[in-house]
C-alpha positions as CSV (number, residue, x, y, z in Angstrom):
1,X,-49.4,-50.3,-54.2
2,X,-47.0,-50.9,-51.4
3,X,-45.6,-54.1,-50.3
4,X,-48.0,-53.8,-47.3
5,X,-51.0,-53.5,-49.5
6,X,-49.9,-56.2,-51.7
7,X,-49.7,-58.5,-49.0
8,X,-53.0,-58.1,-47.8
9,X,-54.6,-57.7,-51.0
10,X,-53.1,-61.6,-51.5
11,X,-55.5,-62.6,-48.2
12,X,-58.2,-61.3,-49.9
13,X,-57.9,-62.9,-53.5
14,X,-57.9,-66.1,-50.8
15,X,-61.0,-64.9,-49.7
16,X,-63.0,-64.2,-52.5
17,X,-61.9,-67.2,-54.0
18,X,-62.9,-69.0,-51.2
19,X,-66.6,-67.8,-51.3
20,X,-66.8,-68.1,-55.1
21,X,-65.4,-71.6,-55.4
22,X,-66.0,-73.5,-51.7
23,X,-69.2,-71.5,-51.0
24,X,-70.3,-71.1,-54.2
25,X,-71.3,-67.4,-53.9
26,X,-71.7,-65.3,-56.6
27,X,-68.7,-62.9,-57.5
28,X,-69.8,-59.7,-58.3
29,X,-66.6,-58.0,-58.9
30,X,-64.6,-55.3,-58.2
31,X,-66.3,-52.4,-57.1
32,X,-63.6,-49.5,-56.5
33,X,-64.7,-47.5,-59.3
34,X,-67.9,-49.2,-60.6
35,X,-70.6,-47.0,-62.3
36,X,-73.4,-45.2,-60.6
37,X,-71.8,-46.1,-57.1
38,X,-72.6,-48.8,-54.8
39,X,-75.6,-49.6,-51.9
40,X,-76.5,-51.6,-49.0
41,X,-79.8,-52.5,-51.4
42,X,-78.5,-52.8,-54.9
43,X,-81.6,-52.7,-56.5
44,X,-81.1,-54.6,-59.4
45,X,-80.3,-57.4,-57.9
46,X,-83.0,-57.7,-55.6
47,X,-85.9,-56.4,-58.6
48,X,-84.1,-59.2,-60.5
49,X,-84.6,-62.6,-57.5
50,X,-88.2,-60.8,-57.0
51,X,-89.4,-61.1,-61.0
52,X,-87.9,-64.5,-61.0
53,X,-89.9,-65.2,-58.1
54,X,-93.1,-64.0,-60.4
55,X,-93.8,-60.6,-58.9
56,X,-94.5,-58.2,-61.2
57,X,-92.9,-54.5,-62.0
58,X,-95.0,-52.1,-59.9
59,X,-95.1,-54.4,-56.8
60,X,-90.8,-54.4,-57.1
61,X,-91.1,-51.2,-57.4
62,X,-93.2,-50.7,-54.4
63,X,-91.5,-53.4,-52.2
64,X,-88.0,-51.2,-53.2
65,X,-89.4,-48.1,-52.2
66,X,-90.9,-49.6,-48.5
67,X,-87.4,-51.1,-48.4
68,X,-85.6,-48.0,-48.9
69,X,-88.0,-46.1,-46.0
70,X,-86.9,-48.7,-43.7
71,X,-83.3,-48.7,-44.3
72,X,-82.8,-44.8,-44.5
73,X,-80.7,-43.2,-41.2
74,X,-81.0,-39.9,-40.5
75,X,-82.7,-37.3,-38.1
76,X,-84.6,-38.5,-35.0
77,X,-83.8,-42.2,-36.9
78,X,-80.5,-43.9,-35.4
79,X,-78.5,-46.7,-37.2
80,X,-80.1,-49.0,-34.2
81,X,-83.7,-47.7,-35.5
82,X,-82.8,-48.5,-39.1
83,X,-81.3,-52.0,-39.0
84,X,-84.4,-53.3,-36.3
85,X,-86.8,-52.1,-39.0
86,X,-84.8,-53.8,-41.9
87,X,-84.3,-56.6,-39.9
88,X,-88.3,-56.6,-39.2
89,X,-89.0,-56.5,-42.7
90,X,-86.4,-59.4,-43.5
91,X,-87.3,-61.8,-40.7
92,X,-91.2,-61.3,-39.3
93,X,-93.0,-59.2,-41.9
94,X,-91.8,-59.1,-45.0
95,X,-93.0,-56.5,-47.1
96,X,-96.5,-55.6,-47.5
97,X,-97.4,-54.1,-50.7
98,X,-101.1,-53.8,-52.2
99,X,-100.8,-54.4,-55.7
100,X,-103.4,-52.2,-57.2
101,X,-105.8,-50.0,-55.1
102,X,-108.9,-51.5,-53.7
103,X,-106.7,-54.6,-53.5
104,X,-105.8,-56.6,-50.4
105,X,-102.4,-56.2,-49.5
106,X,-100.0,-58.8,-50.4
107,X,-96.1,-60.2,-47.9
108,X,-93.5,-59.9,-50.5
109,X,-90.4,-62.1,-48.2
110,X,-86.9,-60.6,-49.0
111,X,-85.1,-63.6,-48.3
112,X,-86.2,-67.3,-48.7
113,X,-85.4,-68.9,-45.2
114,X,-86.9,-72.1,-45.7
115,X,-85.0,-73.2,-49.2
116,X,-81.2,-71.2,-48.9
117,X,-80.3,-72.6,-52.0
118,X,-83.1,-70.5,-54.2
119,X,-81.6,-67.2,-52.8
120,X,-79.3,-65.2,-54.3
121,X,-76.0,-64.9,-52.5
122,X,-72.9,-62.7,-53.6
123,X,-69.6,-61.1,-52.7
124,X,-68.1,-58.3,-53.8
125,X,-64.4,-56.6,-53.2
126,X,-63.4,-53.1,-53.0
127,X,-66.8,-51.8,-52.2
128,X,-66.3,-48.2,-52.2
129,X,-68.9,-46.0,-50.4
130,X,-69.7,-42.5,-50.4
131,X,-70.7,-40.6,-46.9
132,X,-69.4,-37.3,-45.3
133,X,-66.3,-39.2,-46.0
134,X,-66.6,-42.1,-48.3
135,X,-64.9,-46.2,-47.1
136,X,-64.2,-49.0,-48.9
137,X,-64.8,-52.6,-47.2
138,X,-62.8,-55.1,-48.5
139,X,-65.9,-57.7,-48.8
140,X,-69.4,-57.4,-48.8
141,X,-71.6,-60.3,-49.0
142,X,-75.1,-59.7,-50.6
143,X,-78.0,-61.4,-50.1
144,X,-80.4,-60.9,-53.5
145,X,-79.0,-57.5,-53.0
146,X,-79.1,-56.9,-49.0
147,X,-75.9,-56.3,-47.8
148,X,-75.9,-58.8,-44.8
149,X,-72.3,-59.0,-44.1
150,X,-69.2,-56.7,-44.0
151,X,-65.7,-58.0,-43.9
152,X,-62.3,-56.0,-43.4
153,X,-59.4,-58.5,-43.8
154,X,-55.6,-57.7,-42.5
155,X,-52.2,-59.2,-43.1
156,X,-51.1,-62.1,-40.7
157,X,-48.8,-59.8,-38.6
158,X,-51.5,-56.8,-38.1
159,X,-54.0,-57.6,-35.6
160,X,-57.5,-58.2,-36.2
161,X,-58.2,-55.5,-33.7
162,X,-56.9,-53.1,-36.5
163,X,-59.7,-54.4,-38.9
164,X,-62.2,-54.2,-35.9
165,X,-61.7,-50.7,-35.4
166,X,-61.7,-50.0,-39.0
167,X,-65.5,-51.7,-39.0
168,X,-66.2,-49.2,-36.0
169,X,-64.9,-46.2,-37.5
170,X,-67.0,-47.0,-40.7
171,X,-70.4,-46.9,-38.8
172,X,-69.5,-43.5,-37.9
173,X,-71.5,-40.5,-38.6
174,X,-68.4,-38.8,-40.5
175,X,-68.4,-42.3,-42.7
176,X,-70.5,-44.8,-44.2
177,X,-72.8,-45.5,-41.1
178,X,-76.2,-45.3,-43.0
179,X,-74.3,-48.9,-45.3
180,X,-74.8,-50.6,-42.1
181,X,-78.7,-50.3,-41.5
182,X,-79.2,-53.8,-43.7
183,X,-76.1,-55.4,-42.2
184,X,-76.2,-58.4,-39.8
185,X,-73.2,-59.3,-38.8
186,X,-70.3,-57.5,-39.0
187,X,-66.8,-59.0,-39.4
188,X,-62.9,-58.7,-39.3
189,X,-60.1,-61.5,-39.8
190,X,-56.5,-62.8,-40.8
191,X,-55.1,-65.9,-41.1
192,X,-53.0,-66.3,-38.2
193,X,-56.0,-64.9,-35.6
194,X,-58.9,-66.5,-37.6
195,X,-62.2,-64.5,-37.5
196,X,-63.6,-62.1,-35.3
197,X,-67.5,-61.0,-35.6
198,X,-70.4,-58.9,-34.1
199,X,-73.4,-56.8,-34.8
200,X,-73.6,-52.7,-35.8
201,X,-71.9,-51.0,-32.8
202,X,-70.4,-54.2,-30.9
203,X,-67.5,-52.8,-29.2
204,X,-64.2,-54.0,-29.8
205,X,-64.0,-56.1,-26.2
206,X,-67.5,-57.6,-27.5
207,X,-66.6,-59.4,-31.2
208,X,-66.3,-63.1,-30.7
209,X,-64.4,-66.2,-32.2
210,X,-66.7,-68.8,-33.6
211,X,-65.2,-71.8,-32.3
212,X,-66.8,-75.6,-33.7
213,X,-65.7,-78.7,-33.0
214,X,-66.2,-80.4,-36.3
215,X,-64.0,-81.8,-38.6
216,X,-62.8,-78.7,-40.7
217,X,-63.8,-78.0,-43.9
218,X,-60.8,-79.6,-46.5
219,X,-61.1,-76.8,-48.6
220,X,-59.8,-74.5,-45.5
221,X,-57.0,-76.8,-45.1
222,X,-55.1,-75.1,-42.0
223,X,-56.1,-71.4,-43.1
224,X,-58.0,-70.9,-39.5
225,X,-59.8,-67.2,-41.3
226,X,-61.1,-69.7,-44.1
227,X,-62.5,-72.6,-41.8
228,X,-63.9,-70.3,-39.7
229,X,-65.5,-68.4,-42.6
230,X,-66.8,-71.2,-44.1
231,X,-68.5,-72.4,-40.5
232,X,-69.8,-69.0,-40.2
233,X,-71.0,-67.8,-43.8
234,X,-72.3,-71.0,-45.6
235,X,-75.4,-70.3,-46.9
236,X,-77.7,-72.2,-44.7
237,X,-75.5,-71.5,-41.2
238,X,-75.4,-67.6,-42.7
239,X,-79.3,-67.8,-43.2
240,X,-79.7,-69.4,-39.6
241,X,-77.9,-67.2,-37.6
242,X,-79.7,-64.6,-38.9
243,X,-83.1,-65.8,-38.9
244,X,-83.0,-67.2,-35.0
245,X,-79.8,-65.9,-33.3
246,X,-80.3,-62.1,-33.8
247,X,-82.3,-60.0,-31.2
248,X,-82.7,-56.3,-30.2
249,X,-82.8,-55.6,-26.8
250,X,-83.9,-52.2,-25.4
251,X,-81.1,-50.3,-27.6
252,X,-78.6,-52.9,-27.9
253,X,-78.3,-55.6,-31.4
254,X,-76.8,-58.8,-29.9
255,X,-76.4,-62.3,-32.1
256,X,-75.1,-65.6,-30.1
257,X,-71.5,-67.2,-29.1
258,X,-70.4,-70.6,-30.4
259,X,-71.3,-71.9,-26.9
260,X,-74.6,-70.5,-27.2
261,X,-75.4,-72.2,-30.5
262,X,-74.3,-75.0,-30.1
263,X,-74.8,-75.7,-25.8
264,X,-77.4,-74.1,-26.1
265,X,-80.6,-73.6,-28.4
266,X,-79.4,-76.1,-31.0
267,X,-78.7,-79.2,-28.0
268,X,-82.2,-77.8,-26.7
269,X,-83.9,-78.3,-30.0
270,X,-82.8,-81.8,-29.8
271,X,-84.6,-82.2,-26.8
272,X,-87.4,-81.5,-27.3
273,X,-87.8,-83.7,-30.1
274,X,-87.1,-86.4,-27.9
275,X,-90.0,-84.7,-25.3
276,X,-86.9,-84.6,-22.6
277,X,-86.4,-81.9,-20.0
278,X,-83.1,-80.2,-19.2
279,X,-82.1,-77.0,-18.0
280,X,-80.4,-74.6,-20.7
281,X,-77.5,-72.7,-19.3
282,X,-76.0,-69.4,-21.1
283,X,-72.9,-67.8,-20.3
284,X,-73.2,-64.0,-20.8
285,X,-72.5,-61.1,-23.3
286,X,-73.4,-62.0,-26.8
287,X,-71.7,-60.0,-29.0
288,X,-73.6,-57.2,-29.0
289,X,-74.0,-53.2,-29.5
């Protein structure tokens, strides 16, 4: 490995370890070279949350089937098409399965948005991907086995622009661009520029900084990628932004600024609790598609 790879490969042991031991996320591993290749729904994972959940074989094994319907890219199907029908199953829907025929259907939920602590969240390094041309993201982070997030990490003197394009040349039809149809939000950092994120096909002059006034988190020390990582990708801020700050608008995936969260629907929330009036005001351009 070069100097230039060992360098950046040192960010991303930070990182890793980061969402392992601040985060408490799962670590999968290294997946370069693992066995039998890798998905956007690793399968085992997600039959394994569902049977702990009590569901039984042949209801996982039809709520992995509807799931891997919805997620599939190809022909009259775009990316766009593909991730608003995962995304409908994950957030409105779930998955409705009848268990036995003659049976009434049943909503198998893919993700546990009310309790984020009984889901199953992971990250994983090196996940190579085969396409017309196979990719390797440095960091996926699973959700019981959805790939929700993608991160491409560079060394302190590259720009995060290089990992931005990197991200855009992966959802490419010559690439791994069918890998994206579960992801939410898609990401690219060091730790001199912090983090940069967006949604499938945000363009470059779209991604945004999260920006929060809070205290920093002490594990992050100065590191700005870590803090903003960790205000970002927590489990129940992850699991938030997903569930309320994500919406597809006549062809275009757009998710909300720092200003937007936090100016916006979360002071409005507050006031309404209080039964006061206001008026909400939104810049515009979320990142989006």
């Amino acid at each position: 490995m070069s100097t230039v790879g060992e360098r950046e490969r040192l960010t991303q042991e930070r990182v890793v370890a980061y969402f392992r031991d601040a985060l408490k996320y799962r670590y999968l591993g290294d997946w370069e070279h693992r066995e039998g290749g890798n998905s956007n729904v690793e399968e085992g994972l997600l039959a394994a949350w569902l049977t702990r959940r009590g569901y039984s074989e042949k209801i996982v094994g039809k709520v992995l089937y509807e799931l891997g319907k919805a997620k599939a890219v190809g022909g009259s199907k775009s990316l766009y098409d593909a991730n608003r029908e995962v995304y409908g199953l994950l957030r409105y829907g779930g998955v409705k399965v009848r268990p036995d025929i003659g049976e009434q259907h049943i909503t198998v939920w893919l993700i546990d948005w009310d309790h984020p602590e009984k889901n199953d969240f992971a990250v994983a390094e090196e996940v190579t991907i085969t396409g017309e041309n196979s990719k390797r993201p440095d960091i996926v982070l699973y959700v019981n086995g959805i790939a929700l997030c993608v991160l491409e990490l560079k060394r302190s003197i590259v720009s995060v622009s290089e990992g931005i394009r990197q991200n855009l040349d992966n959802q490419k039809k010559i690439f791994i661009r069918p890998f994206f149809s579960t992801v939410q939000l898609v990401m690219a950092g060091n730790e001199t520029e912090g983090l940069r994120y967006g949604v499938i096909e945000t363009p470059e002059k779209y991604y945004l900084r999260w920006k929060e006034a809070d205290a920093p988190p002490p594990a992050a020390g100065k590191n700005p990628l870590l803090r903003e990582l960790d205000q970002l990708c927590r489990k129940d801020r992850l699991l938030e932004i997903v569930h309320d700050f994500i919406v597809f608008d006549a062809g275009t995936k757009k998710t909300c600024r720092h200003n937007q969260y936090f100016g916006g629907v979360k002071a409005a929330q507050e006031r309404v609790k209080r039964r006061e009036g206001g008026i909400i005001w939104h810049t515009q351009a979320a990142a989006r598609a």
